[in-house]
C-alpha positions as CSV (number, residue, x, y, z in Angstrom):
1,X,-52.8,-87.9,-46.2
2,X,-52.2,-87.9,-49.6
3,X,-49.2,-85.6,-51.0
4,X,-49.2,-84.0,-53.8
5,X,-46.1,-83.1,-56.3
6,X,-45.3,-81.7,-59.6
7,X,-42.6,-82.3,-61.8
8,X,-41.2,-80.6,-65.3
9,X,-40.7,-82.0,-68.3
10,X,-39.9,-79.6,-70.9
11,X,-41.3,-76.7,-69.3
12,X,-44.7,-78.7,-69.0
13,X,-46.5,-79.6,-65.4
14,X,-46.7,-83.4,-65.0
15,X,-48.9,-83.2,-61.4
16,X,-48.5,-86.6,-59.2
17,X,-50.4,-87.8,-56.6
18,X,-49.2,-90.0,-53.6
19,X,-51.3,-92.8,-52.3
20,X,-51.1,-93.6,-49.1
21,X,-53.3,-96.8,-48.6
22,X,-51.4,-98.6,-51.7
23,X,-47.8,-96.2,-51.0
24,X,-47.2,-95.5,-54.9
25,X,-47.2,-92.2,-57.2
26,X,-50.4,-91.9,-59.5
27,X,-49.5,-89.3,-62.3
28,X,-51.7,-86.8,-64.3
29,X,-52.8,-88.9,-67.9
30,X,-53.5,-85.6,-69.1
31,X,-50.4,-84.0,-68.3
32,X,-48.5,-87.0,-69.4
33,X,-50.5,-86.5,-73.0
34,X,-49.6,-82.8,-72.9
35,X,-46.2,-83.4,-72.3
36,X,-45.1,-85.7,-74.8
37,X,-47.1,-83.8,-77.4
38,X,-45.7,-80.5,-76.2
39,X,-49.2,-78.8,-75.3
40,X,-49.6,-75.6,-74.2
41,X,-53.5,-75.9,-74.2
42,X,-54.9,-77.8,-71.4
43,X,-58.0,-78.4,-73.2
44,X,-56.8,-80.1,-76.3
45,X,-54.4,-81.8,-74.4
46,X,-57.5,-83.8,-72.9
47,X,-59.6,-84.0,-76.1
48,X,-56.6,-86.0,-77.3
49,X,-56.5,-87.7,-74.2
50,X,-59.9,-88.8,-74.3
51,X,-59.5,-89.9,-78.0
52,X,-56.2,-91.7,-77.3
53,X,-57.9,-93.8,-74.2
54,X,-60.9,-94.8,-75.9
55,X,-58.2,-95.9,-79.0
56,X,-55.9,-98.1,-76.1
57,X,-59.7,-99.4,-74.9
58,X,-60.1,-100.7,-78.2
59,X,-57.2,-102.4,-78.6
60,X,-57.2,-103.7,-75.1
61,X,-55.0,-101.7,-73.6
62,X,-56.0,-99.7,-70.1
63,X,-53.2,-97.7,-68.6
64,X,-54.9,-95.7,-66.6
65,X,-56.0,-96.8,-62.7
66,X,-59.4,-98.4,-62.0
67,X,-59.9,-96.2,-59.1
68,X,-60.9,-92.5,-59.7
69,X,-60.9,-91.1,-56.3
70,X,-58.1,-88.9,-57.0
71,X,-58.8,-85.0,-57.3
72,X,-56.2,-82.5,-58.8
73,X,-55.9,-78.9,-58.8
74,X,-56.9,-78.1,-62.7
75,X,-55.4,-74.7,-64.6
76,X,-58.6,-72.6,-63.3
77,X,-57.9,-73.7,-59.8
78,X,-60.5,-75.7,-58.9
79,X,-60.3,-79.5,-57.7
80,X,-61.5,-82.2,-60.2
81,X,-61.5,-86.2,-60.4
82,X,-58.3,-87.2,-63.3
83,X,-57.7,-90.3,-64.6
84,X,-53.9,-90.9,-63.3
85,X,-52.0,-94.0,-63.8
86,X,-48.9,-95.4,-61.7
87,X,-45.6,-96.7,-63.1
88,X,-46.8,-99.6,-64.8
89,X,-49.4,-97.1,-66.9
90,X,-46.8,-94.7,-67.6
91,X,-44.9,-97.5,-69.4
92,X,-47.6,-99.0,-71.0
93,X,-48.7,-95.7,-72.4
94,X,-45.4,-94.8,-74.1
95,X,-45.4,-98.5,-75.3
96,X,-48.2,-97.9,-77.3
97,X,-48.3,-94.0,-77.9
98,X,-49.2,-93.4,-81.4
99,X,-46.2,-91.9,-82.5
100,X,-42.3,-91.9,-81.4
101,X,-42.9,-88.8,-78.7
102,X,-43.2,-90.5,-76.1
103,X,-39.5,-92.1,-75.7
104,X,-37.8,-89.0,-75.0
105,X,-40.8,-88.8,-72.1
106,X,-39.8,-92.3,-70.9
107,X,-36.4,-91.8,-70.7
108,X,-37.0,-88.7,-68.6
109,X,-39.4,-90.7,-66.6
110,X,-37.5,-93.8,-65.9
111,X,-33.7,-92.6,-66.0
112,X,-34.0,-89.4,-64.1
113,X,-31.0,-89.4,-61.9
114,X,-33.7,-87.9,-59.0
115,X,-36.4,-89.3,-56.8
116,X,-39.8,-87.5,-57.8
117,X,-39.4,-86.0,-54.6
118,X,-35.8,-84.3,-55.9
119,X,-37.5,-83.0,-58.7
120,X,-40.9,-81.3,-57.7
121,X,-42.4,-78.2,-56.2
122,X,-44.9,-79.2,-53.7
C-alpha cells in the first residue's frame, strides 16, 4: 500500500506519495510550485504550474514522472490524479525554475537534518 505524507515548508503543504512497487517518495508538482512561490491559492498555484511545465516541455526539460497513477487528497477533499515527480524532478525543477525562489526550497529539501518521515503528519 502506498503511504501518504505531508511535509511544511514555510507554512505551505508539500503532500508526498510513497511507491511501493519502485520504493521511492513522488512529491506534489503543484505544492512544490506553491511553495517556492509562496501561494496561498491552490488554484493559481496550478495555473502557473501548468504554464511552467509546458515552458520546461519546450525547452526539453520533464521533471515530472511518466506515470500518473498517483491520486491526492486536493483542498476540497476529494481524490484527483497530480503530476508528482521524485528526487531527481525535484532537482531538476529548482535547476531550471524561472527565478532564484527555488534555492531556499532546495536547501530545505535536500539538507533537512530529518527523514521525510521525521518531518510529516500522516
Amino acid at each position: 500500500m502506498d503511504k501518504i505524507s505531508i511535509r511544511f515548508y514555510n507554512n505551505k503543504e508539500v503532500r508526498a506519495i510513497w511507491s511501493d512497487d519502485d520504493s521511492r517518495w513522488y512529491y506534489s508538482a503543484t505544492d512544490i510550485v506553491r511553495a517556492i512561490n509562496n501561494e496561498t491559492d491552490y488554484v493559481k498555484a496550478g495555473n502557473y504550474w501548468r504554464w511552467l511545465k509546458k515552458k520546461l516541455a519546450a525547452q526539453g526539460v520533464q521533471p515530472v514522472s511518466d506515470t500518473h497513477e498517483f491520486k491526492l487528497v486536493g483542498p476540497d477533499g476529494k481524490k484527483r490524479v497530480a503530476d508528482v515527480m521524485d528526487d531527481n524532478g525535484v532537482l531538476l525543477l529548482a535547476k531550471h525554475y524561472p527565478n532564484n525562489r527555488a534555492n531556499e526550497f532546495l536547501d530545505w529539501f535536500t539538507y533537512s537534518d530529518n527523514t521525510i518521515d521525521g518531518q510529516s503528519s500522516y
